[in-house]
KOLKE-34434 format. One record per atom (N, C-alpha, C, CB): x, y, z; residue in three letters. Coordinates in pm, whole numbers, plus 50000, padded with zeros to 5 digits. Glycine has a CB too. Layout:
N
XYZALA ...
END
This chain:
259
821484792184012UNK 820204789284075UNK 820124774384104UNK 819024793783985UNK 819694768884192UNK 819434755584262UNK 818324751184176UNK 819034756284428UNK 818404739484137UNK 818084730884099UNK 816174728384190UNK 819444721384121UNK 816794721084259UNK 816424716784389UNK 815304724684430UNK 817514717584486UNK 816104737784504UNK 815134750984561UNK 814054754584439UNK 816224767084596UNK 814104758584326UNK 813774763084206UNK 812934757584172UNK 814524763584124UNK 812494748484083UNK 811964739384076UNK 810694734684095UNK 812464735584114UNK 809724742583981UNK 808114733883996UNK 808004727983849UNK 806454746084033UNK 806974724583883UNK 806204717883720UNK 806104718983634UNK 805374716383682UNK 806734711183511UNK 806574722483385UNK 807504735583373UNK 805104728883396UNK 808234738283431UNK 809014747583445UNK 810274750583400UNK 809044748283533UNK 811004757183336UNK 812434759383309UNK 813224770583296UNK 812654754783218UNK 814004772683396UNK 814074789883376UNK 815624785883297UNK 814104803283564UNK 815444797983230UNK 816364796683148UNK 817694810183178UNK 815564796583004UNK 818494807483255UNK 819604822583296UNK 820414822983206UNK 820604823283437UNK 820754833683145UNK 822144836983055UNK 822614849783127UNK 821884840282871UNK 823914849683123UNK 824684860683102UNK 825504868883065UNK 824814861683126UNK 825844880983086UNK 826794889283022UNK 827504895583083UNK 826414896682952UNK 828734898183049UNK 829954905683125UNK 830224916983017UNK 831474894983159UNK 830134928083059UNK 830934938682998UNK 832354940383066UNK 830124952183007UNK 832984937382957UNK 834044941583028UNK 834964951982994UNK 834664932383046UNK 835334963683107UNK 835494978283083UNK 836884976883110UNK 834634989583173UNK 837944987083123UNK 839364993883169UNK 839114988483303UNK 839615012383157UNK 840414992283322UNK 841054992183414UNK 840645002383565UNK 842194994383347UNK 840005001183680UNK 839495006283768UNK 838195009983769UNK 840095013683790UNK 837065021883812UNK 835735020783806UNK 835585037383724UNK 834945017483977UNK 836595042283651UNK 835825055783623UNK 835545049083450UNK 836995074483648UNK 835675060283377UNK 835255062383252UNK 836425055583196UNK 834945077083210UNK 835895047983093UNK 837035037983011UNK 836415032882853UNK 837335021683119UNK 837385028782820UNK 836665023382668UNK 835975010582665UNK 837755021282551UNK 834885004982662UNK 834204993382766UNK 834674986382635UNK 832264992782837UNK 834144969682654UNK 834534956782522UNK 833214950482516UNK 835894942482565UNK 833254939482456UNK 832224933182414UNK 831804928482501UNK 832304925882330UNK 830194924682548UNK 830104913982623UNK 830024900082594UNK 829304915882679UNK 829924893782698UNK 830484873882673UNK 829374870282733UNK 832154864882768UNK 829804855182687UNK 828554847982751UNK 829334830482800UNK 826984846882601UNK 828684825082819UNK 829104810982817UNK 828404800882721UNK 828944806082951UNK 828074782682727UNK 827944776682631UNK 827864783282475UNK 827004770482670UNK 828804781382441UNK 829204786282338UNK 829254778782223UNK 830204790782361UNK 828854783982058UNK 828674771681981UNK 829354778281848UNK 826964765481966UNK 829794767981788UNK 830524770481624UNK 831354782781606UNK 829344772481502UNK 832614788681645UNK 833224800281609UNK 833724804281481UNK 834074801181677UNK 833874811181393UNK 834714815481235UNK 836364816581310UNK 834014836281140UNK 837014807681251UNK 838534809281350UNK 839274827781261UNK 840154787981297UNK 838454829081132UNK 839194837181083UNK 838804848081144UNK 839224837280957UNK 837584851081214UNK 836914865781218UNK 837504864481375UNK 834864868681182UNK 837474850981443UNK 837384847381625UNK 835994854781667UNK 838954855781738UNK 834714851281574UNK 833384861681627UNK 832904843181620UNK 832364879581488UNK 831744847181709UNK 830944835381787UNK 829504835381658UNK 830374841281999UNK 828964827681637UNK 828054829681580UNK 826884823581628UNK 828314827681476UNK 827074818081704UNK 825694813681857UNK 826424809081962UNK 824374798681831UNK 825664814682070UNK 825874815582203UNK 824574803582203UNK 825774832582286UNK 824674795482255UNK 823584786382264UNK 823454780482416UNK 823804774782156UNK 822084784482466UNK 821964783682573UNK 820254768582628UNK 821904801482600UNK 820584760782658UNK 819504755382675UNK 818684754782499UNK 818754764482802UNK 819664754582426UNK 818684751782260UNK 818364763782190UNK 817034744482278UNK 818464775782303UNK 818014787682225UNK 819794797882182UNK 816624798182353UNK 819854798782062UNK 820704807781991UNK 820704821582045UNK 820334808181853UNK 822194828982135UNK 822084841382175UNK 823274846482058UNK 822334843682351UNK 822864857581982UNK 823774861581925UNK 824754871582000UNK 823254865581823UNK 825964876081912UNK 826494890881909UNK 827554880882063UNK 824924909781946UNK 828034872282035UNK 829024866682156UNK 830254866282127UNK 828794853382203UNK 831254866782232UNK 832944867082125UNK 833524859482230UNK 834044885282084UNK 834774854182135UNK 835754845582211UNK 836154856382387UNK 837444843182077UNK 836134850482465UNK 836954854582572UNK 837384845182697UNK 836284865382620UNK 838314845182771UNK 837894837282896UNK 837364834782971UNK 838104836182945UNK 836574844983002UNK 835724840483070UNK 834394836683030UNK 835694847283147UNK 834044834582900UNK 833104833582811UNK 832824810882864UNK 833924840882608UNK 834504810182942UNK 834174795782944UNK 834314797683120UNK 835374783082842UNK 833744806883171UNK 834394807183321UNK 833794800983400UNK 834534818883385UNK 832604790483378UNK 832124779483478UNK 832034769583421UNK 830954780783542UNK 832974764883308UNK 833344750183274UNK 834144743583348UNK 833884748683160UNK 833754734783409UNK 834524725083517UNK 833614731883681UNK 836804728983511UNK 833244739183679UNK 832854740283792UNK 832244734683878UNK 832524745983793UNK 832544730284000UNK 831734720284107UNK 830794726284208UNK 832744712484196UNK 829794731084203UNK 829094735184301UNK 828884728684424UNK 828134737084260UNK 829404735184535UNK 829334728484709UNK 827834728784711UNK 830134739584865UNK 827344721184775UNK 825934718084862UNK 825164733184910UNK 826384708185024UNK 826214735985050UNK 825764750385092UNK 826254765485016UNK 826264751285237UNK 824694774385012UNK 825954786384931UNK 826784792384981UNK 825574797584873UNK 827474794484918UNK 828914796284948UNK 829484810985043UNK 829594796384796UNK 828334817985001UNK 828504829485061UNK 827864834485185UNK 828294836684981UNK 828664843585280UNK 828424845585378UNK 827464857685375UNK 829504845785440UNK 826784866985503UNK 825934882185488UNK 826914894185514UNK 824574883985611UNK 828224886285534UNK 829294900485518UNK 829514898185373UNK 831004901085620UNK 829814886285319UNK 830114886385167UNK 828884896185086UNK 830084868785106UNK 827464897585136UNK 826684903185064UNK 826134914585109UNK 825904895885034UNK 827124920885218UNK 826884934085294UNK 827474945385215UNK 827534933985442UNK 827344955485118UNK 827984969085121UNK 828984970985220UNK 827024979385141UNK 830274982985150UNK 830684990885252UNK 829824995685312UNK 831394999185227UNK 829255003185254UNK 828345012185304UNK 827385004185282UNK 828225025485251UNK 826485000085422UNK 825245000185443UNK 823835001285470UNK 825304999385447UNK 824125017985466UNK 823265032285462UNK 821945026885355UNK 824405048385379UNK 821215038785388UNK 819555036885301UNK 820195037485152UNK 818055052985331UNK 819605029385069UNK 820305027084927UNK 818745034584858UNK 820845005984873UNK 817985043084973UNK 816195054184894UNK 817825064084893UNK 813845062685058UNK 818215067885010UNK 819175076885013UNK 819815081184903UNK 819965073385083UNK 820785069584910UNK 822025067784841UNK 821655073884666UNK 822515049284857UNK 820275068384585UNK 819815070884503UNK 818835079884501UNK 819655062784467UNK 818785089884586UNK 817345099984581UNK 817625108384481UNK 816945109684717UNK 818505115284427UNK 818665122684329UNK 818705113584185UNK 819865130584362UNK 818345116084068UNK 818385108583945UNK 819655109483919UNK 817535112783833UNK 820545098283869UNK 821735105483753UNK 821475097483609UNK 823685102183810UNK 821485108683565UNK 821375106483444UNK 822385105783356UNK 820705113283409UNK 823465094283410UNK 824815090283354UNK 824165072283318UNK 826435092883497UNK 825575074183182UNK 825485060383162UNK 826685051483239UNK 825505058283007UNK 826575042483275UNK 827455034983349UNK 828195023583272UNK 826725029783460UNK 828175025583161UNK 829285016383041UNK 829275024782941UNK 828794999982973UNK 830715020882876UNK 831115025282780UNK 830015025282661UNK 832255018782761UNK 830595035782548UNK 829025032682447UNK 829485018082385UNK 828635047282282UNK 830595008582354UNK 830665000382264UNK 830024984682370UNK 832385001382193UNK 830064991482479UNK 829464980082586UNK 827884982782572UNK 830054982482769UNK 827714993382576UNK 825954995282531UNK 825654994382441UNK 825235005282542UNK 826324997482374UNK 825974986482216UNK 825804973382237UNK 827204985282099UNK 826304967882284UNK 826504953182242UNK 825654943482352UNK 828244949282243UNK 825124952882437UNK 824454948382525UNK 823104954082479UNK 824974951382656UNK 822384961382414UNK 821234961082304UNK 821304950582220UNK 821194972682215UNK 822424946382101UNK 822664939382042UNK 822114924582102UNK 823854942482019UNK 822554921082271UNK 822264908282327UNK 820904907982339UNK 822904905382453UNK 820344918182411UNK 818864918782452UNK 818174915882287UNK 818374936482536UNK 818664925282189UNK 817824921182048UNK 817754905682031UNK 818624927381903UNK 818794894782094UNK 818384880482050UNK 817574876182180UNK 819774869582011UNK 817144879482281UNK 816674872882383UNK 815374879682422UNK 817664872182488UNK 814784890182376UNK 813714900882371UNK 812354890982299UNK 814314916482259UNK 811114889282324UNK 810054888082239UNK 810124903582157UNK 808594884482330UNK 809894902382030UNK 809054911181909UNK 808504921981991UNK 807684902481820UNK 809464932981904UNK 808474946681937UNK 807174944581921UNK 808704959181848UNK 806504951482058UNK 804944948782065UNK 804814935482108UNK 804134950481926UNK 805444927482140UNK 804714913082182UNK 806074912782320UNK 804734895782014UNK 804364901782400UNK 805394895582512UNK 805624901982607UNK 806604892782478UNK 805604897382732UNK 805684910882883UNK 806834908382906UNK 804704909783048UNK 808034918782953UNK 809414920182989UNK 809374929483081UNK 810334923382884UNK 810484919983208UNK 810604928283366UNK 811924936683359UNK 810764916283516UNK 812494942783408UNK 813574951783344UNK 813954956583512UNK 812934966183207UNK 814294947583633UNK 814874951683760UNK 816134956783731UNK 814964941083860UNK 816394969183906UNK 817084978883863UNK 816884985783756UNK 818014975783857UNK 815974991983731UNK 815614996783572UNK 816335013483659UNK 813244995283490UNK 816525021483512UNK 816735038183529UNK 816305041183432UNK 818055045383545UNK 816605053583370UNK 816415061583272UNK 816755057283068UNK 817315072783337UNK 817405042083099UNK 817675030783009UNK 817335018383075UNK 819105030182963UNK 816965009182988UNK 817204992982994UNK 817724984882927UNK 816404986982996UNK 818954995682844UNK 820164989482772UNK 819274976182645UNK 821424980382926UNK 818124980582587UNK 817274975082504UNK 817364980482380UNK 816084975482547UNK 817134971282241UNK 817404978082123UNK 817124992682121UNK 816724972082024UNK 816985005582023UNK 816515015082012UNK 815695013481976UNK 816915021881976UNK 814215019681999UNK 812535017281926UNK 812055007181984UNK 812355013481761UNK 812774999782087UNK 812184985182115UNK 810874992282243UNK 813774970682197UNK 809804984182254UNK 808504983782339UNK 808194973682297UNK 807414993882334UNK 808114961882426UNK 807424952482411UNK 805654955782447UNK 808144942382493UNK 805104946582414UNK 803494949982473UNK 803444951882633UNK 802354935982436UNK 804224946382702UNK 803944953982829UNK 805474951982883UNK 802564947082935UNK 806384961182932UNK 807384966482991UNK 807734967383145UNK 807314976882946UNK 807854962583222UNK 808004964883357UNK 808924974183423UNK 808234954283403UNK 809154985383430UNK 810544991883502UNK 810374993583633UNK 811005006183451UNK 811304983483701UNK 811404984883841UNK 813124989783877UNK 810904969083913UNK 812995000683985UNK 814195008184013UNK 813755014984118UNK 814775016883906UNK 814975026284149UNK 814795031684288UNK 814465045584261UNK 816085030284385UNK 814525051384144UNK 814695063984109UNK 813425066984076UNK 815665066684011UNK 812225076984066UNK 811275075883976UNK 811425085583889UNK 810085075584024UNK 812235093083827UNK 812585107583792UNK 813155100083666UNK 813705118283904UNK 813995087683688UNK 814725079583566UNK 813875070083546UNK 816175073183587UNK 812985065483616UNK 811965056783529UNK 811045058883458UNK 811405050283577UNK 811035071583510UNK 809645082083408UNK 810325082583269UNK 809315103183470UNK 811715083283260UNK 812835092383163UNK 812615077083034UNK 815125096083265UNK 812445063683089UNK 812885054683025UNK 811815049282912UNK 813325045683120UNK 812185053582767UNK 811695052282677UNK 810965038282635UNK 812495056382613UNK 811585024582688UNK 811035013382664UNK 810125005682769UNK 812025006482628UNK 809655014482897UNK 808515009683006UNK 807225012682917UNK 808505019583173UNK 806285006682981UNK 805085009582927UNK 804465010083118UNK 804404995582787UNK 804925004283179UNK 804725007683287UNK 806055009783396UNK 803794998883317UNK 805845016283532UNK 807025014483662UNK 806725013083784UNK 807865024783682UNK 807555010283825UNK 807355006583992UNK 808595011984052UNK 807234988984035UNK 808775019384219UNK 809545020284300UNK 809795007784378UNK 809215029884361UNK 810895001384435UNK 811464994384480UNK 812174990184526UNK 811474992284465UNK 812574986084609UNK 814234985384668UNK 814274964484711UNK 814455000384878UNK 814884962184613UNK 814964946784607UNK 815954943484693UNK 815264940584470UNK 816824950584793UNK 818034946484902UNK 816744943885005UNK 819514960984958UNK 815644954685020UNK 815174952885164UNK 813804945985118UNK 815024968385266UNK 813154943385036UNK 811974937184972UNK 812284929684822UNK 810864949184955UNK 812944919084839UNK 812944909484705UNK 811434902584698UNK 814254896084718UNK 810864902084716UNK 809704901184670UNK 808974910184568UNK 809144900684763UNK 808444901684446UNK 807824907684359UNK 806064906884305UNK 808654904684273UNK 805364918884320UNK 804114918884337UNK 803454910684250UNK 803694930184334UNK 804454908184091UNK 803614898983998UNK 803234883984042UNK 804394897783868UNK 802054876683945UNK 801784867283949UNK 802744857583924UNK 800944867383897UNK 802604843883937UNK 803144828583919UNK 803154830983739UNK 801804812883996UNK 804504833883635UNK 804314831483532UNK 804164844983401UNK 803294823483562UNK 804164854783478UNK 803704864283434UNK 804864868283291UNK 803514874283561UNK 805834869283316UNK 806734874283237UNK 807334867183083UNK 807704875683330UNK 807884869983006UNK 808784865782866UNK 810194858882912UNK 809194881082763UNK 810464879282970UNK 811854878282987UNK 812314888083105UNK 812564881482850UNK 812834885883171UNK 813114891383325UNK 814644896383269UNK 813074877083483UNK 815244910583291UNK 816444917483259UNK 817084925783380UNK 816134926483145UNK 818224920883450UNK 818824925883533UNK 820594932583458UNK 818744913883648UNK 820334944783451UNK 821254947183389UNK 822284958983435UNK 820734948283281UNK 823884960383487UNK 824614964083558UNK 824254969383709UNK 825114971283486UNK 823124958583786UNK 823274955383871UNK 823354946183974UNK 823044958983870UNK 823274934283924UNK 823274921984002UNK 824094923284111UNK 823674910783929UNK 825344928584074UNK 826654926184197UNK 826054937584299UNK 828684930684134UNK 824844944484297UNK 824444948184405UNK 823634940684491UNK 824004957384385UNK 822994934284453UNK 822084924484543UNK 822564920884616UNK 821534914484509UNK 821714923184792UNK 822284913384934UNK 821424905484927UNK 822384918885094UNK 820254901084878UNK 819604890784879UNK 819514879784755UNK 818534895584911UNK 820784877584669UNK 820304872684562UNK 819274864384546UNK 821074868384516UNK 819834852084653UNK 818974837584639UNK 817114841884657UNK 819604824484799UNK 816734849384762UNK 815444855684724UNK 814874859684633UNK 815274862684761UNK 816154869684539UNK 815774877084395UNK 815614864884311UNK 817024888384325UNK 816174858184278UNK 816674849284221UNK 815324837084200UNK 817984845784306UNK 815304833584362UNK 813894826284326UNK 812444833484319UNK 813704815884430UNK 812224845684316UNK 811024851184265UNK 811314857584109UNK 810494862684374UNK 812224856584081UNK 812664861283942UNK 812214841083869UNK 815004869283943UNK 812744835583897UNK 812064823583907UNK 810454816483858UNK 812174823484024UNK 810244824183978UNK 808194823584023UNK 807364833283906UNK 807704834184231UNK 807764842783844UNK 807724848383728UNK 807254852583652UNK 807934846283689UNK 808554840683565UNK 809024838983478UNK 807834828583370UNK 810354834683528UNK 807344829983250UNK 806744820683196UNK 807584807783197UNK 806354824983075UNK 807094792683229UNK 807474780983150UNK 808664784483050UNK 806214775783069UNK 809684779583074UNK 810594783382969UNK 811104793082915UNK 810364780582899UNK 810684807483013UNK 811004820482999UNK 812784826083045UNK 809824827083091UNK 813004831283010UNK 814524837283044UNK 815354851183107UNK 814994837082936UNK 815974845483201UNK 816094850483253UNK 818004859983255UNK 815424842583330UNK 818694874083196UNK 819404875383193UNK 820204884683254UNK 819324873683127UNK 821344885383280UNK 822174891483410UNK 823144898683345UNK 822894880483517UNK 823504913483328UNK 824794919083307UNK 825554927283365UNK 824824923083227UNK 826894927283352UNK 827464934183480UNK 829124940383426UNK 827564920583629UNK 829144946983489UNK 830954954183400UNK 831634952083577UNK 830964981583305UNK 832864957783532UNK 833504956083656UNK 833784972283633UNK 834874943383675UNK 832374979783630UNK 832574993083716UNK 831644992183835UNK 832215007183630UNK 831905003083920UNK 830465001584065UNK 830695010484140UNK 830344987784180UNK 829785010884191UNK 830005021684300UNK 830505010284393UNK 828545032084359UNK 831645014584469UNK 832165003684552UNK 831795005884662UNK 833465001484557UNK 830965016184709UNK 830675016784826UNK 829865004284829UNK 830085029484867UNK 828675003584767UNK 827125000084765UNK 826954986084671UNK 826145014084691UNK 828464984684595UNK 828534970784559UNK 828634959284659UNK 829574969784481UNK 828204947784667UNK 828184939084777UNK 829714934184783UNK 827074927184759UNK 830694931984891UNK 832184930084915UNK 832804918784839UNK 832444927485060UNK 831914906884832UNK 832634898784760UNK 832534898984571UNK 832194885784824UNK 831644908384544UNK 832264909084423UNK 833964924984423UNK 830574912784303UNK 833994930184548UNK 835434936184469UNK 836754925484538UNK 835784957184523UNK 835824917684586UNK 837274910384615UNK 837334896784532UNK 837474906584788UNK 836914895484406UNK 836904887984280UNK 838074894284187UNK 835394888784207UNK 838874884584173UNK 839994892684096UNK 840114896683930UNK 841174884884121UNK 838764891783913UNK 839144895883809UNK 837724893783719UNK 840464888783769UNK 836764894483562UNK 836154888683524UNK 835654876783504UNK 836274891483488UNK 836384866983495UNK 835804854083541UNK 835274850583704UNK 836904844483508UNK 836004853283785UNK 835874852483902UNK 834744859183945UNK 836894855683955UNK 834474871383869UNK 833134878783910UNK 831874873883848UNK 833204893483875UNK 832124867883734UNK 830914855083674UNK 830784847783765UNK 831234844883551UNK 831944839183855UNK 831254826483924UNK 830804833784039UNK 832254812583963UNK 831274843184073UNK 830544852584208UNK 828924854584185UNK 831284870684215UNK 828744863084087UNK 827354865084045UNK 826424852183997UNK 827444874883932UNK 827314842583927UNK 825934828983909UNK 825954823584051UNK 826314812783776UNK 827034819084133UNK 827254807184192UNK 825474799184277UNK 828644811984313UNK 825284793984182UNK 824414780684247UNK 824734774084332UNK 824144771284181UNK 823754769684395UNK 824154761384506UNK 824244746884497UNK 823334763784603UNK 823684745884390UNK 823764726484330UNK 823174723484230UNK 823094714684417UNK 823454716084107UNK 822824714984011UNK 822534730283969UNK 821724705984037UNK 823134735383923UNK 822854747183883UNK 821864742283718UNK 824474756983873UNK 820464753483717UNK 819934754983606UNK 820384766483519UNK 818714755083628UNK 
END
């Protein structure tokens, strides 16, 4: 996120993220831990992370990996980098379509959904406290078990799986490719959760800065993603990222001064 663009008063959004990272191709596989970046104090004997430290705040449940350091050294160019074929689908058909039927599949391995509850448990306000947005939401929001914050947001395309999803307290229909705009107020949120879909977004920088607009003062904002997808409907330049790191700097890449 830009610096620059981003940027009001008093303000600090705070982005972390996570990579699940699964097997080899996009079907069913044994998924791994997810990673993160700024990374703090490791046990060399266990190689387990014991804070992920992001902007001062401690993310637990992080592990050594490479790409855990995959935008150290990175230079962000001026203009973004990406083109509207880079953020076009193969398929660029109705994505009401594409999702009109519910599936009620999980799309990571269980040890990746584990551990991606596990992340949300350090970055979540207190069951019962605190409003949390949950885009791309379905029939999960990959959130502890029992977790309900005091107010829940599930926004997705499905309403059959948002009805299904145990941690909304409320939902919304939506399609954030053709309307990134979001109905909430300046501030509204804790914690904003985009989770195994980012690498769909054709509009990030839109999502991105109303995910932004929000967000409380100092609220956070987090991103997770496996390298499974529907490849039709995934945007092109993340399958032409070779690999997990490469698909981290795909999905953050800022345009300057990254926050």
């Amino acid at each position: 996120l830009s610096r620059g663009m981003l940027t009001r008063p008093a303000t600090r959004l705070l982005l972390t993220c996570c990579v699940l990272a699964c097997g080899a191709g996009h079907g069913p596989s044994t998924a791994r831990a997810p990673i993160g970046w700024a990374l703090q104090s490791c046990r060399a004997s266990r190689q387990a992370i014991t804070a992920l430290l992001v902007c001062g705040v401690e993310i637990k449940n992080a592990k050594i990996s490479p790409s855990s350091r995959a935008l150290d050294g990175v230079d962000w160019g001026a203009p973004f980098p990406y083109s509207e074929r880079d953020l076009t689908p193969l398929d660029a058909g109705s994505d009401e379509f594409f999702y009109v039927l519910p599936r009620f599949v999980n799309h990571a391995g269980d040890e990746a959904r584990a551990e991606l509850a596990d992340f949300h448990s350090a970055v979540l306000p207190n069951s019962g406290e605190g409003a949390v947005l949950d885009l791309c939401s379905s029939f999960t929001s990959h959130y502890p078990k029992g977790y309900r914050a005091q107010r829940c947001v599930a926004l997705g395309l499905n309403p059959l799986e948002l009805l299904a999803n145990p941690s909304k307290t409320e939902f919304r229909v939506q399609n954030l490719n053709t309307n990134p705009s979001l109905s909430d107020d300046d501030g509204t949120f804790d914690v904003v959760t985009l989770s195994l879909s980012v690498d769909y977004m054709t509009k990030p920088l839109q999502l991105f800065a109303e995910i932004h607009r929000v967000l409380k003062p100092g609220g956070i904002a987090t991103m997770a993603f496996t390298n499974r997808c529907f490849q039709g409907k995934v945007v092109r330049r993340f399958l032409r990222s070779p690999g997990l790191c490469a698909r981290c700097v795909t999905v953050e890449s800022p345009s300057n001064n990254n926050t």
